[in-house]
C-alpha positions in Angstrom: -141.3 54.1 -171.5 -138.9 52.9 -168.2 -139.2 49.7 -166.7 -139.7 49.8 -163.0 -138.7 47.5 -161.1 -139.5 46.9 -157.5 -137.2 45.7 -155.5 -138.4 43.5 -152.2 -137.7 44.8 -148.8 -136.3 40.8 -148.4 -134.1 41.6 -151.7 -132.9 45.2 -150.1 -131.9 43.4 -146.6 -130.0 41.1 -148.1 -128.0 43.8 -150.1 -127.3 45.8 -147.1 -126.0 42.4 -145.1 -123.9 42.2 -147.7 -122.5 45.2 -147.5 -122.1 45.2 -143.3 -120.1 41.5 -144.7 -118.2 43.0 -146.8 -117.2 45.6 -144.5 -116.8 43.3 -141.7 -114.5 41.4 -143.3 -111.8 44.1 -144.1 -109.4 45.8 -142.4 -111.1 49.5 -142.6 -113.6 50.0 -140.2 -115.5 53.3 -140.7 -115.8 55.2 -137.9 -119.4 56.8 -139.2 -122.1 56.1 -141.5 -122.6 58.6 -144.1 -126.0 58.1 -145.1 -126.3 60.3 -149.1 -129.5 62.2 -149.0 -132.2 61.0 -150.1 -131.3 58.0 -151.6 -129.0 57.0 -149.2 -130.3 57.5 -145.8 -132.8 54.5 -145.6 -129.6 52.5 -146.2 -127.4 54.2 -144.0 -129.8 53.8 -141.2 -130.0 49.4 -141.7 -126.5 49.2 -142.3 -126.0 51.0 -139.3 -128.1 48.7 -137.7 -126.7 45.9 -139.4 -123.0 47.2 -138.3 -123.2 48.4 -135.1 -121.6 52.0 -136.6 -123.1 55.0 -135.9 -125.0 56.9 -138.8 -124.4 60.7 -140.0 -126.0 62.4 -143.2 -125.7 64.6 -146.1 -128.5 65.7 -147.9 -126.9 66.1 -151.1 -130.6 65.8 -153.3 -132.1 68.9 -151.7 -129.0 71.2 -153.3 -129.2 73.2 -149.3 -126.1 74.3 -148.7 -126.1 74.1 -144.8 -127.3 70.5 -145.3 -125.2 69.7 -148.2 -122.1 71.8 -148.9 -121.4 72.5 -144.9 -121.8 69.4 -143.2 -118.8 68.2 -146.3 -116.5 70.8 -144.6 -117.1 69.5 -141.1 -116.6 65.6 -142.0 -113.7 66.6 -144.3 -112.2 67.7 -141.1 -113.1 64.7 -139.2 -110.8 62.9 -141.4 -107.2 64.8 -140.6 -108.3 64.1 -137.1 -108.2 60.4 -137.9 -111.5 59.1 -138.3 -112.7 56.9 -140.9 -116.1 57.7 -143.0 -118.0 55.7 -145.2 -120.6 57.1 -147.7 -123.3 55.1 -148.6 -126.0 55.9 -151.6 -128.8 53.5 -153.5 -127.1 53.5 -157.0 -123.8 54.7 -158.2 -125.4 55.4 -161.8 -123.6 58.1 -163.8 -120.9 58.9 -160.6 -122.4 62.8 -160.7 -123.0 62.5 -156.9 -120.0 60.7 -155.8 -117.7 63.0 -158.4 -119.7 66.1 -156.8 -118.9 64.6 -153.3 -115.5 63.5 -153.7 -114.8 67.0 -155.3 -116.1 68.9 -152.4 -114.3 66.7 -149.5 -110.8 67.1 -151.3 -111.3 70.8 -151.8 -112.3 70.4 -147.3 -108.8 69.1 -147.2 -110.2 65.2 -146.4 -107.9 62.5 -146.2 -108.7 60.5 -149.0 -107.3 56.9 -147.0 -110.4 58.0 -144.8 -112.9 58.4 -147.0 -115.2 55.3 -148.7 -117.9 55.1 -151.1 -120.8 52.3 -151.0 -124.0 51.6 -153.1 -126.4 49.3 -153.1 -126.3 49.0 -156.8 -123.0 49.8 -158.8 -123.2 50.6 -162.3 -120.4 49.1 -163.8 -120.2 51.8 -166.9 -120.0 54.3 -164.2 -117.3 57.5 -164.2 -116.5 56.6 -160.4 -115.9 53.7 -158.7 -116.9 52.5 -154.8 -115.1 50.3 -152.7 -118.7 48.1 -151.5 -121.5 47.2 -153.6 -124.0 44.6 -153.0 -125.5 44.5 -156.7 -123.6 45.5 -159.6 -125.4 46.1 -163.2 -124.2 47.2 -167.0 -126.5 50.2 -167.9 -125.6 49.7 -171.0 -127.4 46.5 -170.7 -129.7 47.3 -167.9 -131.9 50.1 -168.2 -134.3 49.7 -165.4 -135.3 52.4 -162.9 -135.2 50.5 -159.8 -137.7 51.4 -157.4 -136.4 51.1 -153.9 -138.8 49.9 -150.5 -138.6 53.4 -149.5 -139.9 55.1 -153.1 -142.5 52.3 -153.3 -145.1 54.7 -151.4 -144.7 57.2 -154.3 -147.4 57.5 -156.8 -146.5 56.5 -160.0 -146.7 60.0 -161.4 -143.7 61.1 -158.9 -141.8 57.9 -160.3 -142.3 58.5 -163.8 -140.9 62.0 -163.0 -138.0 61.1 -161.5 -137.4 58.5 -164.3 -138.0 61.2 -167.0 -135.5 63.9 -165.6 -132.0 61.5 -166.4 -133.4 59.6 -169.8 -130.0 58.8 -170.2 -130.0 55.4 -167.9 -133.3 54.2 -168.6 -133.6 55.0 -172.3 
């Protein structure tokens, strides 16, 4: 049985200022927002708020190529031209999605200098790294399912569903 736990809309402000800190305080500035569907686009949308940066997406979760695979091409190409993009997601957990997107932005021909990874929640035992993370958590020690402000409208039946289909981080 996974242990949910909610985390406060107060709790998930505070990890997105910290992320708009930490990127304020280095020398890369994105030049976009790249808000990780679906996980990633309530995110994308505060810290572009937060930042001031304007917000794209990819809606890697719904596996649509003309919203996932295409719009990959495009910003890969973006980045020979010089601009800067930042991907942002909930949770780097396993590193499937960042591995899937990394993979798909080099075979674009992106410049990887240009290209940055962000999560709200890092696992540290993950396959791939990010360069911004506002939490960071051992799954081998922390087997949670983190329920997210934006999830907490779910019923509890889509949650435990969601939970059940990678047993691997919460079991």
């Amino acid at each position: 049985m996974p242990v949910f736990t909610r985390i406060p809309h107060d709790d998930y402000v505070a990890m997105v200022l910290s992320l708009a800190e930490q990127i304020g305080a280095g020398d890369w500035t994105p030049s976009f927002i790249i808000g990780i569907g679906r996980g990633g686009l309530a995110p994308a949308v505060y810290l572009s708020h937060a930042t001031g940066l304007p917000m794209l997406s990819v809606d890697h979760s719904s596996e649509v190529p003309d919203f996932a695979d295409a719009p990959l091409v495009r910003l890969a190409a973006r980045t020979r031209e010089g601009e800067r993009l930042l991907f942002l997601d909930d949770i780097n957990d396993s590193g499937r999605t960042i591995a899937k997107l990394r993979r798909a932005l080099v075979e674009a021909g992106a410049v990887p200098a240009n290209v940055r990874f962000a999560t709200l929640v890092d696992n540290s035992g993950s396959a791939e790294r990010v360069d911004y993370r506002a939490r960071t958590i051992d799954r081998a020690r922390t087997r949670d399912w983190f329920v997210f402000p934006w999830e907490a409208v779910a019923p509890q039946a889509s949650l435990d569903q969601d939970a059940a289909e990678v047993p691997e981080r919460i079991g």
